[in-house]
C-alpha positions in Angstrom: -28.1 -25.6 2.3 -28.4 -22.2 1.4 -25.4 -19.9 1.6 -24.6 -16.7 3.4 -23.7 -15.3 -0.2 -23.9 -16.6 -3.6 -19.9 -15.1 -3.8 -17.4 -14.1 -1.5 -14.6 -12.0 -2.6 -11.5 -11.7 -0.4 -9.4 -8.5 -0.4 -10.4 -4.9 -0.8 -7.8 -3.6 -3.2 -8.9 -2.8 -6.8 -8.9 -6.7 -7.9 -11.4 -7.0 -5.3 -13.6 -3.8 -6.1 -13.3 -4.9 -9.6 -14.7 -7.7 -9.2 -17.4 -6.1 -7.3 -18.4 -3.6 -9.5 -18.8 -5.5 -11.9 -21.0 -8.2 -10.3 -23.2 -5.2 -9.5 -23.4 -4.2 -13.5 -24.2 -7.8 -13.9 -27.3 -7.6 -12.0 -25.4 -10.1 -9.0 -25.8 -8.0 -5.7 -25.5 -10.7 -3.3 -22.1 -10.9 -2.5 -19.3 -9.4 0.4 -15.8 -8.6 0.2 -13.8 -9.4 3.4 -10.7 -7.0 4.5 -8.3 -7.2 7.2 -7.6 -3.9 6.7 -9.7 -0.7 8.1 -9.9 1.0 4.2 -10.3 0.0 0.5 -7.2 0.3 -1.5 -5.1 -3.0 -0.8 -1.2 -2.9 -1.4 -2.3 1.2 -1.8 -3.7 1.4 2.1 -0.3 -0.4 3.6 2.2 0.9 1.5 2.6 4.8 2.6 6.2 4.7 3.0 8.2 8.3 2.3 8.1 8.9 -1.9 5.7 6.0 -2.8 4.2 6.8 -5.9 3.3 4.4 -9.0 5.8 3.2 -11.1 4.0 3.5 -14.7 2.4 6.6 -16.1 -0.8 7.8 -14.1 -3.0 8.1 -17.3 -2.5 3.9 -17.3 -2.8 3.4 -13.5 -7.2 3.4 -13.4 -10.4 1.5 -14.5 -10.8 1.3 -18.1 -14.7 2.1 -17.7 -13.5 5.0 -14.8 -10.7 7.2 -16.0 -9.3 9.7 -13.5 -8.3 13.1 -14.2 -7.3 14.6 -10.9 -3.9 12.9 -11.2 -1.9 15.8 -10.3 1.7 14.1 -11.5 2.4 12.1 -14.2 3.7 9.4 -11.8 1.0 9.5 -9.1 2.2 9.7 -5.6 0.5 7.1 -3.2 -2.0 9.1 -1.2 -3.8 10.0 -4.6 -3.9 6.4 -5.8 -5.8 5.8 -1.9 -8.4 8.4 -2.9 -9.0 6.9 -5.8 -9.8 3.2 -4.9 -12.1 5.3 -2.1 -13.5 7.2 -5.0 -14.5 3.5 -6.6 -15.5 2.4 -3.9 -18.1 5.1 -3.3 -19.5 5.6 -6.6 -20.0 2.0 -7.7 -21.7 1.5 -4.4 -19.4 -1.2 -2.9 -19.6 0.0 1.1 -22.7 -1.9 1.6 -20.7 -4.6 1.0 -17.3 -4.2 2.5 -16.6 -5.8 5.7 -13.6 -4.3 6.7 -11.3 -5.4 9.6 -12.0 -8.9 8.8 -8.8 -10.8 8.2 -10.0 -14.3 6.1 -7.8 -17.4 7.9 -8.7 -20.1 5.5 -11.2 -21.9 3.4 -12.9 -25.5 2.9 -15.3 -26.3 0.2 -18.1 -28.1 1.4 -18.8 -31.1 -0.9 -21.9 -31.7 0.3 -23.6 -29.1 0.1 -21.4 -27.7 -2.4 -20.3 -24.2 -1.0 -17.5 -22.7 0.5 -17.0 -22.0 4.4 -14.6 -19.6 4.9 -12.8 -18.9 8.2 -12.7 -15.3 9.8 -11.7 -13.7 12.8 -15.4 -12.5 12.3 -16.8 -16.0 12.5 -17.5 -18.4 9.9 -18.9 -16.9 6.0 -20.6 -19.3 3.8 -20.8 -18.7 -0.3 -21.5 -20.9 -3.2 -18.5 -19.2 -5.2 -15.2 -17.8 -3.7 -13.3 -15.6 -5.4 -9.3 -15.0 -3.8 -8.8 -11.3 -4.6 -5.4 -10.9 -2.8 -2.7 -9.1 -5.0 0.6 -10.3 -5.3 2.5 -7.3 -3.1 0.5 -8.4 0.1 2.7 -10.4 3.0 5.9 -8.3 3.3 9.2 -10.7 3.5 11.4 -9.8 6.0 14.7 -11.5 5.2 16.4 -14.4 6.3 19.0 -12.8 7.9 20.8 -13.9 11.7 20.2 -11.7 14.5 17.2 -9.7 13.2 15.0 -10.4 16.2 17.6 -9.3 18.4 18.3 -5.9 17.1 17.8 -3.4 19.8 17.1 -0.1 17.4 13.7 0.6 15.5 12.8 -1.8 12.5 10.3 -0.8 9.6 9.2 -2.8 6.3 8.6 0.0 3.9 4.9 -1.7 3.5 4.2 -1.2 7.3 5.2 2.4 7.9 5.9 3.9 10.8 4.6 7.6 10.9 5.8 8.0 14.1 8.6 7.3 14.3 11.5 10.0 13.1 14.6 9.3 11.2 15.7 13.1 11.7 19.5 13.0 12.5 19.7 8.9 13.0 21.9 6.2 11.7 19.8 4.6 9.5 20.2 1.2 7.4 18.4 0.2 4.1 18.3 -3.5 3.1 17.2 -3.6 0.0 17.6 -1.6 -3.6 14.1 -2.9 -5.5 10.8 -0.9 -6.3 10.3 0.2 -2.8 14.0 0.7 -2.0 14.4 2.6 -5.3 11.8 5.4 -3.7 12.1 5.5 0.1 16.1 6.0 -0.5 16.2 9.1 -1.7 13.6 10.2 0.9 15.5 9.2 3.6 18.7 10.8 2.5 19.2 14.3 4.4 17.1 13.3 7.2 19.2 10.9 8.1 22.4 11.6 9.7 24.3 8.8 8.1 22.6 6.2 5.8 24.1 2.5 4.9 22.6 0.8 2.1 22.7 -2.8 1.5 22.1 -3.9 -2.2 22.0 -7.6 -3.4 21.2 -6.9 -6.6 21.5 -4.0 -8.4 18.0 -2.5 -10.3 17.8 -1.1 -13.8 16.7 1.8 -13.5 14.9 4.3 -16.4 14.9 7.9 -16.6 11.9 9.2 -15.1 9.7 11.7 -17.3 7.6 13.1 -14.2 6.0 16.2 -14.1 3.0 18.6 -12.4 -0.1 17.6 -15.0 -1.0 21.4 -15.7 -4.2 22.3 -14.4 -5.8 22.9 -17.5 -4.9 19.2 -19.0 -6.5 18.1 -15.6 -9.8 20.0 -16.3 -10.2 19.0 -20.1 -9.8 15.5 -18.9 -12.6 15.7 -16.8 -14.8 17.9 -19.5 -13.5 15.3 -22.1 -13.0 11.7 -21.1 -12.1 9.9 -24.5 -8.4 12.5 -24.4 -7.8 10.6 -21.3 -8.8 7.7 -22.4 -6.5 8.3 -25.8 -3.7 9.3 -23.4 -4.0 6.2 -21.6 -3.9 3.9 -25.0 -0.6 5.8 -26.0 1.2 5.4 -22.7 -0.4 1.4 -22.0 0.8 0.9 -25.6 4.4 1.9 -24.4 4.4 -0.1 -21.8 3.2 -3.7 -24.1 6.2 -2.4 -26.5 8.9 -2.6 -24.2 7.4 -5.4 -22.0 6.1 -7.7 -23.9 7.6 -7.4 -27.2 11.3 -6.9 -25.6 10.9 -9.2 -22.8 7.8 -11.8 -24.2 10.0 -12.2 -27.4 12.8 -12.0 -26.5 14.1 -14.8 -29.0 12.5 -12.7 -32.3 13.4 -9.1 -30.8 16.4 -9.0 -28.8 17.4 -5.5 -30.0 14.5 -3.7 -28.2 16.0 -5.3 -24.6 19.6 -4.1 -25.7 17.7 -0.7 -26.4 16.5 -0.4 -22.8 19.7 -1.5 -21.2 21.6 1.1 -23.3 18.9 3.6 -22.1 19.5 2.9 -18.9 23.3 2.7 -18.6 23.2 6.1 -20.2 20.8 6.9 -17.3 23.7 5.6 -15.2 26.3 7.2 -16.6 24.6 10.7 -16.5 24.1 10.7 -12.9 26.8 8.6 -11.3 30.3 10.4 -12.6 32.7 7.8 -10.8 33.2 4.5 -12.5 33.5 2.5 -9.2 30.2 3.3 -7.9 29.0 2.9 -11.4 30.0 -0.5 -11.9 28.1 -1.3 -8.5 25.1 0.1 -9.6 25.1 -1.9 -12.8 23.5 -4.8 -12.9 24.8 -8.1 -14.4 21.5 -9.4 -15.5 19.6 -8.7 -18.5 16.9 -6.5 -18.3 13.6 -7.7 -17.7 15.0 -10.4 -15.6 13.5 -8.7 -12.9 11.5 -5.4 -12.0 12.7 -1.8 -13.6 11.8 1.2 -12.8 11.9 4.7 -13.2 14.0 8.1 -11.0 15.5 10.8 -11.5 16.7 10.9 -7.9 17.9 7.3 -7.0 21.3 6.9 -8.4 22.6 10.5 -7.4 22.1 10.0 -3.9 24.8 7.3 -4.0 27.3 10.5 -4.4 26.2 12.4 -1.4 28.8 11.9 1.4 26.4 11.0 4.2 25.1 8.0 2.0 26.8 4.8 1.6 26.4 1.5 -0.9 27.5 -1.4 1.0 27.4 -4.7 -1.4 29.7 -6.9 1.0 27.1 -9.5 1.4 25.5 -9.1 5.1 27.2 -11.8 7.5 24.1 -11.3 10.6 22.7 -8.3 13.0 23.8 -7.5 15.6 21.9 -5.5 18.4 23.7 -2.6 17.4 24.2 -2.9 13.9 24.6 -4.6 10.4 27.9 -6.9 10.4 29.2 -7.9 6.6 31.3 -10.8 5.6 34.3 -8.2 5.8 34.0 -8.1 9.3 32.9 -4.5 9.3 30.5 -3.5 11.8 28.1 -0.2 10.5 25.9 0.4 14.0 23.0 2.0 13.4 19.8 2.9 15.0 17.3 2.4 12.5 17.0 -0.4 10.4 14.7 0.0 6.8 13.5 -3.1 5.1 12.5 -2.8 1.6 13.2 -6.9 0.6 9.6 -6.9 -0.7 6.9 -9.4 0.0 6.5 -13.0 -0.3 4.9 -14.2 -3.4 5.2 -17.5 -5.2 5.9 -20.1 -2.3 3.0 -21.5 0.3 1.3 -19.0 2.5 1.7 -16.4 0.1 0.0 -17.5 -3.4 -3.2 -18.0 -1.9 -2.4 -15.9 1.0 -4.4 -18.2 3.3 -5.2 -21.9 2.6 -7.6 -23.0 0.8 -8.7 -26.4 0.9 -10.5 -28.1 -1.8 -12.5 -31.5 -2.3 -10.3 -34.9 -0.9 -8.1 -32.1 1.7 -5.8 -30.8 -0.9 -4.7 -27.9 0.1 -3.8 -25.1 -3.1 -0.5 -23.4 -1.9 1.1 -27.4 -1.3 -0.2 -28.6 -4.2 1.2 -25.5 -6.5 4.5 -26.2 -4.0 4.4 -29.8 -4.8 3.4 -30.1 -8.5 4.3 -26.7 -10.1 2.5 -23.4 -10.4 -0.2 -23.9 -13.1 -3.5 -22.3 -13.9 -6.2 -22.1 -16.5 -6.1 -18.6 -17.7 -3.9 -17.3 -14.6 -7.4 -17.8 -12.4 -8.9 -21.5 -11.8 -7.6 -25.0 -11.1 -9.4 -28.2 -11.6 -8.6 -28.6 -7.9 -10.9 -26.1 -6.9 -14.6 -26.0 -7.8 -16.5 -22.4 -7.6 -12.6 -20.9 -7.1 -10.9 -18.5 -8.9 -7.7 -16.6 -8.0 -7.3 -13.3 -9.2 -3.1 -13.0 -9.9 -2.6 -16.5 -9.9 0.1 -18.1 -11.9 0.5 -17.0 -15.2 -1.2 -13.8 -14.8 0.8 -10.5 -15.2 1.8 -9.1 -18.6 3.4 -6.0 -20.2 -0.2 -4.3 -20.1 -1.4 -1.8 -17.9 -2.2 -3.9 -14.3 -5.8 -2.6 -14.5 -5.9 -4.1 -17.5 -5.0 -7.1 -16.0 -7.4 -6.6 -13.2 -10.5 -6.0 -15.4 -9.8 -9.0 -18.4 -9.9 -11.8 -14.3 -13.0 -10.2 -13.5 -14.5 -10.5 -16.6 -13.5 -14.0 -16.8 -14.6 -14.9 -13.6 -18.3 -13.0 -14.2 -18.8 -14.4 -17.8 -18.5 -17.9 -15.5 -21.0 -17.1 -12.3 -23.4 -16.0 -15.3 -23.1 -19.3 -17.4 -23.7 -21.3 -13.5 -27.2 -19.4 -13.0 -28.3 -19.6 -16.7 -27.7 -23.3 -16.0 -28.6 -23.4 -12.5 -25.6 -24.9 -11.6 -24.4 -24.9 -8.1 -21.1 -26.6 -8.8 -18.7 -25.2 -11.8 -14.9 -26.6 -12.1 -12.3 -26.3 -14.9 -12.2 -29.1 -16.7 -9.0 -31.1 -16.5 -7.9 -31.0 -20.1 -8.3 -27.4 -21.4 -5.9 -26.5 -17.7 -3.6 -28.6 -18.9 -3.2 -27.3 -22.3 -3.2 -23.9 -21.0 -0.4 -24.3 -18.5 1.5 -26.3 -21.2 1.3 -23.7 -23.4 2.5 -21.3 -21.0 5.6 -23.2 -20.4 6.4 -23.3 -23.9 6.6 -19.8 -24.5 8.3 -18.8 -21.6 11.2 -20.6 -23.7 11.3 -17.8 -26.2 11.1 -14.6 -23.1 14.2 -13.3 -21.6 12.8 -14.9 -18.9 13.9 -18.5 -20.3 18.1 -17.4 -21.0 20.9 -17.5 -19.2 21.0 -13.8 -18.5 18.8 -14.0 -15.9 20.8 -16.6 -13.8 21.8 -14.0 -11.2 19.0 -11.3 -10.8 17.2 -13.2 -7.8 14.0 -12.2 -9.2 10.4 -12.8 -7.6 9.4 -13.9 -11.1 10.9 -17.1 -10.4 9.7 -19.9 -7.8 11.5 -22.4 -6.3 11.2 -25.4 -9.1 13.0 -22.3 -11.9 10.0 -21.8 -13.6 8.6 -17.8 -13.9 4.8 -18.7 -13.5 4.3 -14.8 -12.3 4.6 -13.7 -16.0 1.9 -14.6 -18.7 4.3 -14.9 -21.9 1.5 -12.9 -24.2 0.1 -9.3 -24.9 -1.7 -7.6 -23.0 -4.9 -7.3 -26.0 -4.3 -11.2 -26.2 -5.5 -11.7 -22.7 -8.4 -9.0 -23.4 -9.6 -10.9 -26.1 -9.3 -14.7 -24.1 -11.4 -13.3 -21.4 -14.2 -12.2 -23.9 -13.6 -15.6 -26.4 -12.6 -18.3 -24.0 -15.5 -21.7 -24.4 -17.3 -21.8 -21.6 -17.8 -25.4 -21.6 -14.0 -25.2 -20.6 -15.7 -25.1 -17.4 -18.1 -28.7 -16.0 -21.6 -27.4 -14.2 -22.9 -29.6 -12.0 -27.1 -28.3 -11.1 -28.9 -30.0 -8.4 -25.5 -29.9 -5.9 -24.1 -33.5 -6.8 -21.4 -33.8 -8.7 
């Protein structure tokens, strides 16, 4: 049976248009990526909350092979990270291949005829390869908290934004002091008449070097590509120092981690004058337990008089308001959640389920057996499959780095299956094994693996303890695997039997 497309690629963010741009250089131009949203941009195109902006330098947040120099901060603010994934998506050709508004509901690879059939709200797509492009900050988790349904006031996940609706001169609520929380705080502040924020878990939080790129920087970058590119190096090498040598080694470094948590309880110290609220806002982990950030404007707004920090834990909700375990009852009218999105459990990591030769289905399996991977994209399970962010994936690097070193794993493989007309390729048993075992084993050495991290409730961490979201190497090692990594790892089956 012939296929609808030799590749499906599911989700528009810039995994997905990675993955189709390069396909196109690779001479492969038979191929679709499904959306359920109405743009390009993924985790960029939902999250629009007040303040988003990315969390790294800008000069690292692009393509490799596409710099950008119409960054106009040094932190990007969202709307200019949208344009950009439009940008891609236009001059690499990809809209011929979008289909857009088409939310993917689950998969089932055909062993007969050796394909996937993948379930729409379109209808039914068949391809001989599938390729889960889906990153990590997709489903938003609303917590597990009594009475949330039967609030009667406005509720808003800071990755669903409500643009119409105004905060100006309400009583708002906050649950939640991560990445999202860290940014939409601040923004909220002043508008509000009275804002309540709930915090779990306190966030380290860096000083934030943000600035207006001058206009003249902006234009040399675009006469001059290779100073962007050098800018980028610089500022992607920062990142692997404190990342991967503080946090990855740990065990052989633990001074550079100390380093940062000094830096940041300076940070503290700086803009938060009263000790109380200081000792709130410090957390008791170590850092790199879970995700830091950067501001300049977070902590202060903890001293303005119309903001509080509540850390009584949150007892249920009422219809009116937020009740703690101190009995107090804060009513409010609007309630903010920034708890972030569900990642390593079933329904989330793959985001839809994909079902493989015998019925097994990936997310149970993962559930059932442990998070494991070859390379952070393919399972033995799952024949002409690869997951882009799948366990063992992220590291210190820039996440476009990330991005690109998947898709040229996953291309290096469909162009090994034509050259041997194969219509069936499957990581072999063994080599996922060792990979996944060797994972494990480092993870040991990281931050990751001590005690200190026993109380930051991080997303790095699944349900069985282990911190499959990490990869516990550099960011150049996982440039040079996707380049070096055998091919015959893989089994190719020609003909469609296995």
């Amino acid at each position: 049976m012939k296929p609808d497309h030799e590749v499906v690629i599911v989700g528009a963010g810039f995994s997905g248009l990675c993955v189709g741009i390069r396909l196109r250089r690779a001479g492969m131009r038979d191929f679709v990526i499904l959306d359920a949203a109405p743009g390009v941009g993924g985790v960029w195109h939902h999250n629009t909350y007040p303040g988003v902006a990315v969390d790294i330098p800008s000069a690292t947040y692009c393509y490799s092979f596409e710099p950008n120099p119409r960054w106009s901060r040094a932190f990007a603010p969202g709307a200019e990270v949208r344009a950009y994934a439009e940008h891609c998506a236009d001059k690499y050709r990809l809209r011929p291949h979008l289909r857009l508004n088409t939310r993917v509901e689950g998969a089932g690879f055909d062993e007969t005829a050796d394909l996937w059939r993948v379930r729409t709200s379109a209808g039914e797509v068949t391809a001989r390869f599938l390729v889960c492009a889906v990153g990590p900050l997709d489903q938003p988790r609303d917590p597990d908290i009594p009475g949330l349904d039967g609030f009667a006031g406005k509720v808003v996940h800071t990755a669903r934004w409500d643009h119409g609706h105004d905060l100006t001169g309400e009583r708002v609520a906050v649950i939640g002091t991560g990445a999202s929380g860290l940014q939409v705080i601040p923004e909220i502040a002043g508008r509000a008449a009275r804002l309540h924020v709930y915090q779990r878990t306190p966030i380290w939080v860096f000083p934030k070097v943000d600035f207006a790129v001058p206009r003249g920087v902006r234009r040399a970058f675009g006469l001059f590509p290779p100073l962007q590119r050098l800018v980028r190096l610089v500022t992607t090498a920062a990142s692997e120092v404190v990342m991967v040598l503080g946090i990855v080694h740990y065990s052989k470094v633990p001074f550079l981690v100390r380093a940062a948590e000094a830096v940041c309880r300076a940070h503290l110290r700086r803009q938060v004058p009263d000790r109380a609220l200081r000792r709130r806002l410090t957390p008791s982990y170590g850092f790199g337990c879970k995700r830091p950030s950067f501001s300049n404007r977070y902590l202060p707004t903890f001293a303005r008089d119309d903001v509080e920090l509540v850390t009584d834990p949150i007892e249920k909700i009422t219809p009116r308001g937020i009740v703690t375990a101190d009995g107090a009852e804060r009513e409010i009218d609007t309630l903010v959640l920034a708890t972030g999105f569900r990642i390593l459990e079933p329904g989330a990591t793959p985001p839809f389920p994909v079902v493989g030769p015998g019925g097994v289905e990936l997310g149970a399996f993962w559930d059932r057996e442990r998070y494991q991977s070859y390379e952070g994209l393919a399972v033995p399970q799952m024949p002409n499959f690869w997951l882009m962010n799948g366990p063992y994936t992220v590291t210190g690097a820039s996440w476009f780095s990330i991005i690109e070193a998947g898709t040229t794993h996953i291309v290096r493989c469909l162009a090994e299956a034509r050259r041997r007309r194969a219509v069936r390729v499957v990581v072999r048993q063994g080599p996922h094994d060792a990979f996944t075992a060797d994972m494990r084993r480092r993870m040991k050495g990281t931050i990751l693996g001590q005690p200190s991290c026993a109380g930051s409730r991080s997303y790095y961490f699944d349900r069985h303890g282990d911190s499959p979201y990490v990869r516990p190497q550099s960011g150049f090692h996982v440039w040079r695997r996707s380049r070096t990594f055998d091919l015959d790892d893989y089994a190719y089956t020609p003909g469609g039997r296995s």
